[in-house]
Biotite code that builds the C-alpha atoms (Angstrom):
import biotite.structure as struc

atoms = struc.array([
    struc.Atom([-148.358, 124.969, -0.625], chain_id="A", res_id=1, res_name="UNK", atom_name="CA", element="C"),
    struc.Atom([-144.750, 123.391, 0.453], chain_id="A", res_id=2, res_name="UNK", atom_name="CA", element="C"),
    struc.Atom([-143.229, 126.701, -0.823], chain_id="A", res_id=3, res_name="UNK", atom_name="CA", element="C"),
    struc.Atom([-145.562, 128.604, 1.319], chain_id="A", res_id=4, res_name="UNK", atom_name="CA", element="C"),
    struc.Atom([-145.212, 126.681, 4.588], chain_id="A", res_id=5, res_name="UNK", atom_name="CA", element="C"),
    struc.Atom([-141.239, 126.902, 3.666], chain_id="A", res_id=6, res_name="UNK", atom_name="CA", element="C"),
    struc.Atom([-141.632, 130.550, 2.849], chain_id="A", res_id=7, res_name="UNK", atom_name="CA", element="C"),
    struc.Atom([-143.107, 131.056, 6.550], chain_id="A", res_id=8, res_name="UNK", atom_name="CA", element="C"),
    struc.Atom([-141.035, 128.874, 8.300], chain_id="A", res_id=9, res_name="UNK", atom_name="CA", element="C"),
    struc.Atom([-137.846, 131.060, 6.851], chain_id="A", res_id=10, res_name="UNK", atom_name="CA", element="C"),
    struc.Atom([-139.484, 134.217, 7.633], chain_id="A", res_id=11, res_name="UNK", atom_name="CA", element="C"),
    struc.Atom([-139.908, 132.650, 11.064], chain_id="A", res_id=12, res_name="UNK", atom_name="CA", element="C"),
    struc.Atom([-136.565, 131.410, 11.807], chain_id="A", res_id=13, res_name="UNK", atom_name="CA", element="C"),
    struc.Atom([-135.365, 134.830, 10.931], chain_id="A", res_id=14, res_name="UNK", atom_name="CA", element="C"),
    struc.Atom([-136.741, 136.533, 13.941], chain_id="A", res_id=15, res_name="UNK", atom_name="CA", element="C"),
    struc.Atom([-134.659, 137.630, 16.786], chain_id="A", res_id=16, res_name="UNK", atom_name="CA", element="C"),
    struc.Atom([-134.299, 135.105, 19.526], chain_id="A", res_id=17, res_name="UNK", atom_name="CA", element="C"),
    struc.Atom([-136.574, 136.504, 22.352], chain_id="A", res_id=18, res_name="UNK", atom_name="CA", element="C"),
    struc.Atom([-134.892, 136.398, 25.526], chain_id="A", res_id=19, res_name="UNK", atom_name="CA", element="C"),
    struc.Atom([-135.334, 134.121, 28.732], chain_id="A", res_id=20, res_name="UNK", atom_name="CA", element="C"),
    struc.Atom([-136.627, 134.661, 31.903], chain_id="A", res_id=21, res_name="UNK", atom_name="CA", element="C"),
    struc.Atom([-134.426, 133.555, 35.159], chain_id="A", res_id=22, res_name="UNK", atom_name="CA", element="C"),
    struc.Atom([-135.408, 130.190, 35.883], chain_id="A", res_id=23, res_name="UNK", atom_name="CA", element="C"),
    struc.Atom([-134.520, 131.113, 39.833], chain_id="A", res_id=24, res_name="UNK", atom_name="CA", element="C"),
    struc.Atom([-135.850, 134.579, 39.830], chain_id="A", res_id=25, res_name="UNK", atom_name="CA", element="C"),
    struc.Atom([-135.087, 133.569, 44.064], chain_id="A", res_id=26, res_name="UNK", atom_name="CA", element="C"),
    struc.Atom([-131.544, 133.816, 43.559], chain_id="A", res_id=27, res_name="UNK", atom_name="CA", element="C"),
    struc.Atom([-130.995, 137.534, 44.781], chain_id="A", res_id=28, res_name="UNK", atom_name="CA", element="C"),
    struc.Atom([-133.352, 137.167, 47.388], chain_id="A", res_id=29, res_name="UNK", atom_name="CA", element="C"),
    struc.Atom([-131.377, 134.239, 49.025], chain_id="A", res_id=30, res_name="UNK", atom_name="CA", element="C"),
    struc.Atom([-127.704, 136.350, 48.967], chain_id="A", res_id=31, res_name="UNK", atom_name="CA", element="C"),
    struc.Atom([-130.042, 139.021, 50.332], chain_id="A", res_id=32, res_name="UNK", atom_name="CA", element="C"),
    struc.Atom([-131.137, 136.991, 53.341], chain_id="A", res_id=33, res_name="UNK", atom_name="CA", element="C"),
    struc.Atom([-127.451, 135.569, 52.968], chain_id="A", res_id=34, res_name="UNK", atom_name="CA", element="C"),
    struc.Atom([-125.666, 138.901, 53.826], chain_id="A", res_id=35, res_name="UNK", atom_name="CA", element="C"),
    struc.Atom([-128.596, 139.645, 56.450], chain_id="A", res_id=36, res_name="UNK", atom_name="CA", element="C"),
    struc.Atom([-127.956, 136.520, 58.482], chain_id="A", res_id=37, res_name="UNK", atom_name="CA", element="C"),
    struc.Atom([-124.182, 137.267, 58.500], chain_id="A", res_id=38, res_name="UNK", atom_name="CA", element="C"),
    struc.Atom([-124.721, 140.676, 59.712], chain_id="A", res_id=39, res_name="UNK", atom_name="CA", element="C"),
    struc.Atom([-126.500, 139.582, 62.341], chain_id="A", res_id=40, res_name="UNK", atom_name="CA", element="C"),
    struc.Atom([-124.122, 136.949, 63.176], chain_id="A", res_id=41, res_name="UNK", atom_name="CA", element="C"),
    struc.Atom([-121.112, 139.229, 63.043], chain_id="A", res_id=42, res_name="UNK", atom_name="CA", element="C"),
    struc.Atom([-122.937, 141.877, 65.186], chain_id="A", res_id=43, res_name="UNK", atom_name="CA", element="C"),
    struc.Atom([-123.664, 139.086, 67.844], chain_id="A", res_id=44, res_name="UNK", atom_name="CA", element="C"),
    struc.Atom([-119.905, 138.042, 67.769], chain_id="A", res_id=45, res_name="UNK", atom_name="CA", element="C"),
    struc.Atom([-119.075, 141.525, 67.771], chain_id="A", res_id=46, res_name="UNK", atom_name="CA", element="C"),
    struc.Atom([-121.317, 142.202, 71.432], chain_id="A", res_id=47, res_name="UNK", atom_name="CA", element="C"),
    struc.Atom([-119.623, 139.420, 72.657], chain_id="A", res_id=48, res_name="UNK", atom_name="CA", element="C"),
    struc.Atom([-115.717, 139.980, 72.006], chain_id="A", res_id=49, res_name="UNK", atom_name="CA", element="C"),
    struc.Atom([-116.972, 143.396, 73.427], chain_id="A", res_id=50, res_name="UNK", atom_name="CA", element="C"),
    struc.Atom([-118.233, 141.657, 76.455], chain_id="A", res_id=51, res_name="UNK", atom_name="CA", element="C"),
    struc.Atom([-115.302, 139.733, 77.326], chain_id="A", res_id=52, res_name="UNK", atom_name="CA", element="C"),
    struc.Atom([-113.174, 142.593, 76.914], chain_id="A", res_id=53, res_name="UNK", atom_name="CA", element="C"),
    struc.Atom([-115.180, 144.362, 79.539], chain_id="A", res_id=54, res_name="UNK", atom_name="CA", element="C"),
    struc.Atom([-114.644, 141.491, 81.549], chain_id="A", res_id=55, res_name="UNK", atom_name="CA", element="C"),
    struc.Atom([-110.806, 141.277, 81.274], chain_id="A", res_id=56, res_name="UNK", atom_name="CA", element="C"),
    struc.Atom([-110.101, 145.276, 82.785], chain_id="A", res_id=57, res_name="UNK", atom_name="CA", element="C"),
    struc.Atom([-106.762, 144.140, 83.603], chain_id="A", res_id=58, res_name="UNK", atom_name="CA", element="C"),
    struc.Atom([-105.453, 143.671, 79.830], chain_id="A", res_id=59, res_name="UNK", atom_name="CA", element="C"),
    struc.Atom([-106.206, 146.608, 77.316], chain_id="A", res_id=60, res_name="UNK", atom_name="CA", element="C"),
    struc.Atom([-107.464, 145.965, 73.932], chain_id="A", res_id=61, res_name="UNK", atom_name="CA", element="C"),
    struc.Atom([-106.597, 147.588, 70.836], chain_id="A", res_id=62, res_name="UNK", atom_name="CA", element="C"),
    struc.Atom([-109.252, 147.158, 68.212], chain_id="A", res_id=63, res_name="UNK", atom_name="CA", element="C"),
    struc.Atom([-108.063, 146.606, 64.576], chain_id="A", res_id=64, res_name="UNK", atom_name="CA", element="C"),
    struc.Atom([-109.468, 147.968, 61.490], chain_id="A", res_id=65, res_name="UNK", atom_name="CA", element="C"),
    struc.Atom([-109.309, 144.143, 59.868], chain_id="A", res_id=66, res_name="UNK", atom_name="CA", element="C"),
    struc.Atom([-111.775, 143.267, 62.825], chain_id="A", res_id=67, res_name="UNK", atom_name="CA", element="C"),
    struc.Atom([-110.541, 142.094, 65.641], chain_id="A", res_id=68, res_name="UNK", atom_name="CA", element="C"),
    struc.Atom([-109.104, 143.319, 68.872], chain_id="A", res_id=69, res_name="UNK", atom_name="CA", element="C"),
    struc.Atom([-105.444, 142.150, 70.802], chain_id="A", res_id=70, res_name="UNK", atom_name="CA", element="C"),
    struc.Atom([-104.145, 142.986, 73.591], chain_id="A", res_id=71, res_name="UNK", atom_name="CA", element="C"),
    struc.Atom([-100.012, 142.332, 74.548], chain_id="A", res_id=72, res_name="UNK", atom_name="CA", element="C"),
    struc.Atom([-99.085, 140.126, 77.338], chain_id="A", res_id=73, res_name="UNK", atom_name="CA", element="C"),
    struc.Atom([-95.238, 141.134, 76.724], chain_id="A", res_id=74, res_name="UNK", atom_name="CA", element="C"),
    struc.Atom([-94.092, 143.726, 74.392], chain_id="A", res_id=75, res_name="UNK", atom_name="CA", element="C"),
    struc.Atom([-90.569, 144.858, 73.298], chain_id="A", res_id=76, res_name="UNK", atom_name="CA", element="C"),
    struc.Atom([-89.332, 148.606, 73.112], chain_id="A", res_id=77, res_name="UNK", atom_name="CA", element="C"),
    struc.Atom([-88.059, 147.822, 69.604], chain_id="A", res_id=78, res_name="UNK", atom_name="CA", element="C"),
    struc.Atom([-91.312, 147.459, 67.072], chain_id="A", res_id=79, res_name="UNK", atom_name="CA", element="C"),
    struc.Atom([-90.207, 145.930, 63.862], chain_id="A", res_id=80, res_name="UNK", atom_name="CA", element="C"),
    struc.Atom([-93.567, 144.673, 62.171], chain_id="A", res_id=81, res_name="UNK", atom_name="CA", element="C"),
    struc.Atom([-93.336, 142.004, 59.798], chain_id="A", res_id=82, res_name="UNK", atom_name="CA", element="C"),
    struc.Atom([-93.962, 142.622, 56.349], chain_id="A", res_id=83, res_name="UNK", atom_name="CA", element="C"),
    struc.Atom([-94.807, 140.757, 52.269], chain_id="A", res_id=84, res_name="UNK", atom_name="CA", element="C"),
    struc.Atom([-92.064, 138.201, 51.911], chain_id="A", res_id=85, res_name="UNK", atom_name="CA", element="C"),
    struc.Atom([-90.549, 138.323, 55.651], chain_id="A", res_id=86, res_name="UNK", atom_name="CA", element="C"),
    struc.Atom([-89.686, 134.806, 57.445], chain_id="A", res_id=87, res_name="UNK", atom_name="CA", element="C"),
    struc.Atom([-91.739, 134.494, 60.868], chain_id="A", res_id=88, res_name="UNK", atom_name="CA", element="C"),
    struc.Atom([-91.535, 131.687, 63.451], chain_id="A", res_id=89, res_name="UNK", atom_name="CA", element="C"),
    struc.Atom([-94.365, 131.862, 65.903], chain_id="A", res_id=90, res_name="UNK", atom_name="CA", element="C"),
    struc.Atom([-96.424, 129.346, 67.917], chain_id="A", res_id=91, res_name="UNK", atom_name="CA", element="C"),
    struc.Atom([-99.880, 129.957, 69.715], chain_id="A", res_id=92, res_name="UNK", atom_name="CA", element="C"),
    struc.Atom([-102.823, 128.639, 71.254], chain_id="A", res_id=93, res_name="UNK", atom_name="CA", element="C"),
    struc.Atom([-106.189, 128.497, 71.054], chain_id="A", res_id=94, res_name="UNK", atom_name="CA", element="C"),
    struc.Atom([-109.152, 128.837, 72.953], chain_id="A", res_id=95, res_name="UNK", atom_name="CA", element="C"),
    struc.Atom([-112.822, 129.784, 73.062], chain_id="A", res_id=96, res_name="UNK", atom_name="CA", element="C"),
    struc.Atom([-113.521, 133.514, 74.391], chain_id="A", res_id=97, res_name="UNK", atom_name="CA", element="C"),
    struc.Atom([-114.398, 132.222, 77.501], chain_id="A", res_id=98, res_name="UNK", atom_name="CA", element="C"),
    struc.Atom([-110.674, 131.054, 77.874], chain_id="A", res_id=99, res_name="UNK", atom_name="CA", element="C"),
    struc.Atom([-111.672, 127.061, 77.771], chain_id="A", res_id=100, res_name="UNK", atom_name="CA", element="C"),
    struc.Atom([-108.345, 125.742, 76.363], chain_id="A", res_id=101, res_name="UNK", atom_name="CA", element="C"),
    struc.Atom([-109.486, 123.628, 72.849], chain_id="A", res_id=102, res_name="UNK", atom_name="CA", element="C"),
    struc.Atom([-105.539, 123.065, 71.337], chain_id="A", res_id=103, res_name="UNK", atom_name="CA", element="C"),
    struc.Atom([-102.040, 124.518, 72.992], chain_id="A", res_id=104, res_name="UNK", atom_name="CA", element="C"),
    struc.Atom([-98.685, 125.482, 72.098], chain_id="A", res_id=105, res_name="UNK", atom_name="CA", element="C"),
    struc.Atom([-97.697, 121.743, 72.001], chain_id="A", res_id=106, res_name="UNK", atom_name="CA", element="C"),
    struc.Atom([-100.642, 120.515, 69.827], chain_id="A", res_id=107, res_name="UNK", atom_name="CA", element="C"),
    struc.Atom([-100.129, 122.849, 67.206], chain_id="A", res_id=108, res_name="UNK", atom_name="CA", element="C"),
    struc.Atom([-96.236, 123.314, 67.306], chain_id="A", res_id=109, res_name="UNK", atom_name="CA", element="C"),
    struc.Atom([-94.223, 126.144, 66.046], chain_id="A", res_id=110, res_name="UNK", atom_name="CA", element="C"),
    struc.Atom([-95.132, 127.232, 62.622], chain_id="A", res_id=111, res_name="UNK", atom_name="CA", element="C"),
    struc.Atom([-92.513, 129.007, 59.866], chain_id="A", res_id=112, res_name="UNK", atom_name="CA", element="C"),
    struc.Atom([-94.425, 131.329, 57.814], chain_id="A", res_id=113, res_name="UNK", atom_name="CA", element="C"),
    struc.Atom([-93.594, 133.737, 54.998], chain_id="A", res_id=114, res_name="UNK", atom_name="CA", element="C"),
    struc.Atom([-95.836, 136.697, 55.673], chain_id="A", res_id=115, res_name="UNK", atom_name="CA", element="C"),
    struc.Atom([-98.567, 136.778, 52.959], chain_id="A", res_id=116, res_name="UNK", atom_name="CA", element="C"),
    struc.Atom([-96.646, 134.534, 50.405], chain_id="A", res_id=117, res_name="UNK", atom_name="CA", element="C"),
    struc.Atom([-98.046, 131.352, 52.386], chain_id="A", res_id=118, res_name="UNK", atom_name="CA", element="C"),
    struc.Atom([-101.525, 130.036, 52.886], chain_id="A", res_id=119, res_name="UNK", atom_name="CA", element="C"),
    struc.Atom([-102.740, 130.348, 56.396], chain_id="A", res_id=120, res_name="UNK", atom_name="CA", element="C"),
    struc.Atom([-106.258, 131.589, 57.480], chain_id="A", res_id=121, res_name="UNK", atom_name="CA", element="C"),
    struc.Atom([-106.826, 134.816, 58.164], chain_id="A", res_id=122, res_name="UNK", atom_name="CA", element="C"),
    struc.Atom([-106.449, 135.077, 61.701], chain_id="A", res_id=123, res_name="UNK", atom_name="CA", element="C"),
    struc.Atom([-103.382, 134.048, 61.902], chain_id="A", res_id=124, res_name="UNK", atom_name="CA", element="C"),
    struc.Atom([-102.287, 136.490, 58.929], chain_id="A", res_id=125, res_name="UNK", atom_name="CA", element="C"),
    struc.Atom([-103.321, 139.243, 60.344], chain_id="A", res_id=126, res_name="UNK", atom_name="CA", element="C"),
    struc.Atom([-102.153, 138.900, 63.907], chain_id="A", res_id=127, res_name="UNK", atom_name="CA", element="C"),
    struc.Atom([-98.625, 138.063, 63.109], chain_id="A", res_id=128, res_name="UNK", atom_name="CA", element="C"),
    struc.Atom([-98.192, 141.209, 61.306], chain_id="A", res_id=129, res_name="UNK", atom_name="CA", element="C"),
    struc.Atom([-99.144, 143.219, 64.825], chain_id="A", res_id=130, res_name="UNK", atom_name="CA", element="C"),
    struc.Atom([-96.337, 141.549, 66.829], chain_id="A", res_id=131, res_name="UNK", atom_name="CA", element="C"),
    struc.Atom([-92.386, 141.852, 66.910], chain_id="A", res_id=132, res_name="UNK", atom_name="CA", element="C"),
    struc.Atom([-90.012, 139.647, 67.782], chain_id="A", res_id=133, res_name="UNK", atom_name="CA", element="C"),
    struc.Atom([-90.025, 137.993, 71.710], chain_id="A", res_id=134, res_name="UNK", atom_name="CA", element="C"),
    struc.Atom([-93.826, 140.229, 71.994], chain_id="A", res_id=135, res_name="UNK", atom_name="CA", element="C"),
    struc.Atom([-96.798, 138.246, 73.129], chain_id="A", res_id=136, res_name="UNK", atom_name="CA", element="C"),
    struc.Atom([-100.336, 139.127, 72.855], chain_id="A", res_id=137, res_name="UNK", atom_name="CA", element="C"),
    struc.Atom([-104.256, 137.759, 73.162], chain_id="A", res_id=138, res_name="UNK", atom_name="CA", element="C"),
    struc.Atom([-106.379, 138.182, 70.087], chain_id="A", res_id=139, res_name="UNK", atom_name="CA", element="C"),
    struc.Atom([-110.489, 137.945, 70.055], chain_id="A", res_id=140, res_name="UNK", atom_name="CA", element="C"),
    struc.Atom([-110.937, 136.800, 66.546], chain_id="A", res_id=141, res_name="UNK", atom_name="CA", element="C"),
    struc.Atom([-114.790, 136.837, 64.850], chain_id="A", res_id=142, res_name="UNK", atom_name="CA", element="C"),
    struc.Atom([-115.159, 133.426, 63.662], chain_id="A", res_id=143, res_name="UNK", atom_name="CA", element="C"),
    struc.Atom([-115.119, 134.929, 59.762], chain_id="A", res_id=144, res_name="UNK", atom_name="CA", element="C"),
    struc.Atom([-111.642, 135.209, 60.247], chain_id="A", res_id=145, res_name="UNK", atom_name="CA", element="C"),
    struc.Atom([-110.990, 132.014, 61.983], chain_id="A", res_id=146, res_name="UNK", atom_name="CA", element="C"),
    struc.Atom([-112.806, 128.927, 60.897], chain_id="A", res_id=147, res_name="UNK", atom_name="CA", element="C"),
    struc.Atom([-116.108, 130.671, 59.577], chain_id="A", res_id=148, res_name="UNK", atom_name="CA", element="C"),
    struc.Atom([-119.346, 128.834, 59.147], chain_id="A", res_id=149, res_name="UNK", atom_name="CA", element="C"),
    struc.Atom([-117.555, 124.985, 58.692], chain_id="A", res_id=150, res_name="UNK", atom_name="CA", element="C"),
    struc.Atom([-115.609, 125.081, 62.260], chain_id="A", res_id=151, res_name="UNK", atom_name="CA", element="C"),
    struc.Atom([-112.723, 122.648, 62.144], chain_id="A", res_id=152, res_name="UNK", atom_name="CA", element="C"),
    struc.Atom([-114.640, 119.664, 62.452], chain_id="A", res_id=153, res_name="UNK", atom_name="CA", element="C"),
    struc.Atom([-113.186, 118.889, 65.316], chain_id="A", res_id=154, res_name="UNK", atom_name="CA", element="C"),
    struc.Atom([-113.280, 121.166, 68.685], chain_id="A", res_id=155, res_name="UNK", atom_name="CA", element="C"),
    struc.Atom([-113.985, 124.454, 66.948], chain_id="A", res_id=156, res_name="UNK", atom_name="CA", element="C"),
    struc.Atom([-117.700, 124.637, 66.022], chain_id="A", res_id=157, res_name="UNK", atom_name="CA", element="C"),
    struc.Atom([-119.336, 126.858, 63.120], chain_id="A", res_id=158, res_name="UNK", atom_name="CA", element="C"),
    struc.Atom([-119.282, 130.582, 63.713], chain_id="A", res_id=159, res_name="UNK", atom_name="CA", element="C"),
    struc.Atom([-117.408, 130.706, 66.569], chain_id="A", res_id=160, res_name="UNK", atom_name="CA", element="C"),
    struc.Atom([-115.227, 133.651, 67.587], chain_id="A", res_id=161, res_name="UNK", atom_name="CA", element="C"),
    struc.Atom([-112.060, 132.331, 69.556], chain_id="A", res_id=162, res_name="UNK", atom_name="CA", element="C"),
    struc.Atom([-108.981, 133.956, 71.529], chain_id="A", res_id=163, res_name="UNK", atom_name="CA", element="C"),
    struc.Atom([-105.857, 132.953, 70.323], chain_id="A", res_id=164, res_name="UNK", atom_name="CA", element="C"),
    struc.Atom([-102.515, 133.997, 72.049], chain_id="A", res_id=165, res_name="UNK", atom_name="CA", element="C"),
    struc.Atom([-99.937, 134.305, 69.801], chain_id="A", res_id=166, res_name="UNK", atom_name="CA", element="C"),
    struc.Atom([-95.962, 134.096, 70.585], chain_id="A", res_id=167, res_name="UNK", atom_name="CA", element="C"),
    struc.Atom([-93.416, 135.901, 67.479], chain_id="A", res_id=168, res_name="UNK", atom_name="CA", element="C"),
    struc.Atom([-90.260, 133.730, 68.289], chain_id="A", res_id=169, res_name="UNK", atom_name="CA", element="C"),
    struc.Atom([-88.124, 135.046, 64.957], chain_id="A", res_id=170, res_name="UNK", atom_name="CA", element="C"),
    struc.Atom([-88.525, 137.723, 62.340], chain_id="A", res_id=171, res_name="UNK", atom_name="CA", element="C"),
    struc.Atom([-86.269, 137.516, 59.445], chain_id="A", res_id=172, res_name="UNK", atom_name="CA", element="C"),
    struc.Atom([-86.480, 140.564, 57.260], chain_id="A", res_id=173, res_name="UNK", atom_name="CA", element="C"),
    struc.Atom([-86.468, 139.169, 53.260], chain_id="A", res_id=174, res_name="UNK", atom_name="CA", element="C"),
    struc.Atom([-83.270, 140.973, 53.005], chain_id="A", res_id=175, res_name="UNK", atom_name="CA", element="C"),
    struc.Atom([-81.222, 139.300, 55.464], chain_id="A", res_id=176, res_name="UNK", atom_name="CA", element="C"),
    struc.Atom([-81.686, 135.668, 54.189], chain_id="A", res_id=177, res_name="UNK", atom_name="CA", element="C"),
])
């Protein structure tokens, strides 16, 4: 009898493993409502920039493939963009669309940057490399590219698009070092 029950039990413990079921069959269901809410969200933010831009007739907005629009308070004749590995100097402000002033030039001081070799959110990475040296110019930012769904836990909140004006005081080109 043992070398029967042993018999099964090896004939048993030879079978292919059977596979699992998910144990949160929810999961894709959740990124799916995920993604839907942040459409929604962007589109919203999206209407709005768009609104304020209607607003402000005097200033003309160029919209940017990366998702955002600017529009140049002061622009040179001679357009050298920065580019991977370039030193920048710039300093800016920030503000909600509306224009409500939430930190300034003097707040946030003049920041050195090497274009896309340094960490700094998005916004900022992306508008530098529209400006030359001496140009100013307003950007409406979606708040993915700003401070996204945790705000700054301080005067930004969660998804909120903002208006940054940005100021390119030096370019160094990574050659001239």
């Amino acid at each position: 009898m043992k070398k029967l029950g042993l018999l099964l039990w090896v004939l048993l413990a030879c079978e292919s493993p059977q596979a699992r079921k998910p144990l949160n069959a929810e999961k894709s269901s959740f990124i799916q409502s995920s993604i839907d809410r942040n459409k929604k969200i962007n589109a919203a933010q999206e209407q709005r920039i768009k609104s304020v831009i209607a607003q402000d007739s005097n200033k003309v907005y160029q919209n940017n493939p990366s998702g955002f629009w600017y529009a140049f308070l002061k622009k040179t004749d001679k357009r050298t963009l920065p580019v991977r590995g370039d030193e920048v100097k710039f300093s800016y402000k920030i503000a909600t669309l509306e224009g409500e002033m939430l930190y300034d030039e003097m707040e946030l001081g003049e920041v050195n940057y090497l274009v896309d070799k340094e960490d700094l959110i998005a916004a900022l990475r992306l508008g530098v490399k529209v400006l030359s040296e001496g140009e100013v110019a307003t950007f409406l930012f979606p708040s993915h590219l700003c401070y996204g769904y945790q705000g700054d836990g301080d005067k930004i909140g969660i998804n909120q698009p903002l208006r940054y004006t940005l100021q390119l005081n030096s370019h160094k080109k990574q050659n001239q070092k």
